[in-house]
N, C-alpha and C positions, 0 to 999 in steps of 0.2 A: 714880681709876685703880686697878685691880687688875694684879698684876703687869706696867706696864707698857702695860697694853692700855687705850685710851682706853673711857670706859663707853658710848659709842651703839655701841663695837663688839665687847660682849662677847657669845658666843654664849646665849644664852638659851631655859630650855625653853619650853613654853605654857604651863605654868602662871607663867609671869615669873621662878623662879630661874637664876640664873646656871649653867651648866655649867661646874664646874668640872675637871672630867677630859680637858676637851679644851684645856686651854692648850698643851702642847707641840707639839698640832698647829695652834693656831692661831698660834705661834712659828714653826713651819714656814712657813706658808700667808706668813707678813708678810715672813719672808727672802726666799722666792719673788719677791712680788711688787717687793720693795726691787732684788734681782738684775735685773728686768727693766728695759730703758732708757725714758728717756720716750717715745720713739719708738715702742713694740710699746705696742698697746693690751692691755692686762692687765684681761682684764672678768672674769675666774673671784670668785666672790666666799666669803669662810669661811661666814656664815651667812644664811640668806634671813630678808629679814622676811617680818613676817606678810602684808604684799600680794601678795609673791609665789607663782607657782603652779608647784608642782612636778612634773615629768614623769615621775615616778619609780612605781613600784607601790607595795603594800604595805601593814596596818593604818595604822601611825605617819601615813603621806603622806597617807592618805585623809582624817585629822582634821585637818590641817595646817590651820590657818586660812583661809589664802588659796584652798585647794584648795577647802572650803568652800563660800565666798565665786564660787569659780569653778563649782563645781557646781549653785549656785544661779541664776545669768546664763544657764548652759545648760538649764536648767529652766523657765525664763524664755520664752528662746527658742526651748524643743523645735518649740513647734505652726507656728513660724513656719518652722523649719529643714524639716521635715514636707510644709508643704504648699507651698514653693518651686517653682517648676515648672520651671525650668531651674537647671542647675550653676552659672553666672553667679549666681543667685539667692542659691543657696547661698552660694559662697564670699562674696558680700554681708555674710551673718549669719553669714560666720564670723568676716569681717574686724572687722564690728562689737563681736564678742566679743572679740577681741583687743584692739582700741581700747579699750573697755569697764575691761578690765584693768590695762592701761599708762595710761591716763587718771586711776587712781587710786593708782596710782604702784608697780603691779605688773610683775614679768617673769614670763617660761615661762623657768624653769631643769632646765636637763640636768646629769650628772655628767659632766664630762669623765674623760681618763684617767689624770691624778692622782688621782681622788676629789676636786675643788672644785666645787662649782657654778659653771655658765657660761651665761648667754643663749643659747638656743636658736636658731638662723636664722628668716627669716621662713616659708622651706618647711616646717621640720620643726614649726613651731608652728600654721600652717594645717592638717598631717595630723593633727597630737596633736589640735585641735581640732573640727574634723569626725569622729575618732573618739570622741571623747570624746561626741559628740553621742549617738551607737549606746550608746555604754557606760550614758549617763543614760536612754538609751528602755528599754534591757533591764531597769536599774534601777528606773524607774518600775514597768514590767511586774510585778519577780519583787516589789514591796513589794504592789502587786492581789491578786496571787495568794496571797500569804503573808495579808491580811484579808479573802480569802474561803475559804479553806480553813480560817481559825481559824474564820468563819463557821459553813461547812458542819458541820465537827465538833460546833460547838457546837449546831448544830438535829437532829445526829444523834444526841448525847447526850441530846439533850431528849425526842427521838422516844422513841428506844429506853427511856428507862426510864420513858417515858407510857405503854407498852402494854405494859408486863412486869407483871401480877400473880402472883406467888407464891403 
């Protein structure tokens, strides 16, 4: 135990050390939830593990492990998400992505209006996910394009100074 805080629940970075600079708020987050009665379910949580998938933008979230781990499942399932021919079909392999997730002991977390992480509902985790599907096709798309234009350049370079004598 470090100040107090049991060790499975010290916030930790990816590289495995501890963060230390957030203990006063992770003293907050514990009064919070101690103030709540047993009665209210208190699902906001201080820090995600790595299974979890976070709903968030930005560099940091995009490496987040779990996120990852999620973007690979939808990578997985692009071609099948693709060539579904009905919506039915669709939300099929979205639901399976979800399943897929929480099966391995992951959530979709949101920020609520404290600043905690909180479980997502099932609606807003089915649109994050079907978006997110678009997000990995563009993805795929602009990484083609970025090793055919390194391509091109490179047989352009080749060209060009093949038939340049000075």
């Amino acid at each position: 135990m470090s100040y107090g805080i049991p060790g499975d629940q010290l916030p930790i970075k990816n590289s495995g050390t501890i963060k230390t600079q957030n203990v006063k708020k992770w003293i907050a987050f514990r009064e919070m939830k101690d103030r709540t009665n047993e009665q209210d379910s208190f699902r906001e949580t201080f820090c995600p593990s790595t299974q979890d998938v976070l709903a968030i933008g930005g560099k940091h979230f995009y490496k987040f492990p779990g996120n990852c781990r999620y973007r690979e499942i939808l990578e997985f399932n692009l071609h099948d998400y693709d060539n579904a021919s009905s919506v039915q079909e669709k939300i099929r392999i979205t639901n399976e992505v979800i399943l897929n997730i929480e099966a391995s002991g992951g959530r979709f977390l949101v920020k609520d209006k404290q600043g905690w992480w909180a479980p997502s509902n099932e609606e807003t985790t089915r649109v994050k996910v079907s978006n997110a599907f678009r997000d990995v096709r563009k993805s795929i798309r602009a990484r083609g394009n970025r090793k055919r234009i390194k391509s091109d350049t490179h047989k352009f370079l080749a060209t060009k100074f093949t038939f340049c004598s000075y």
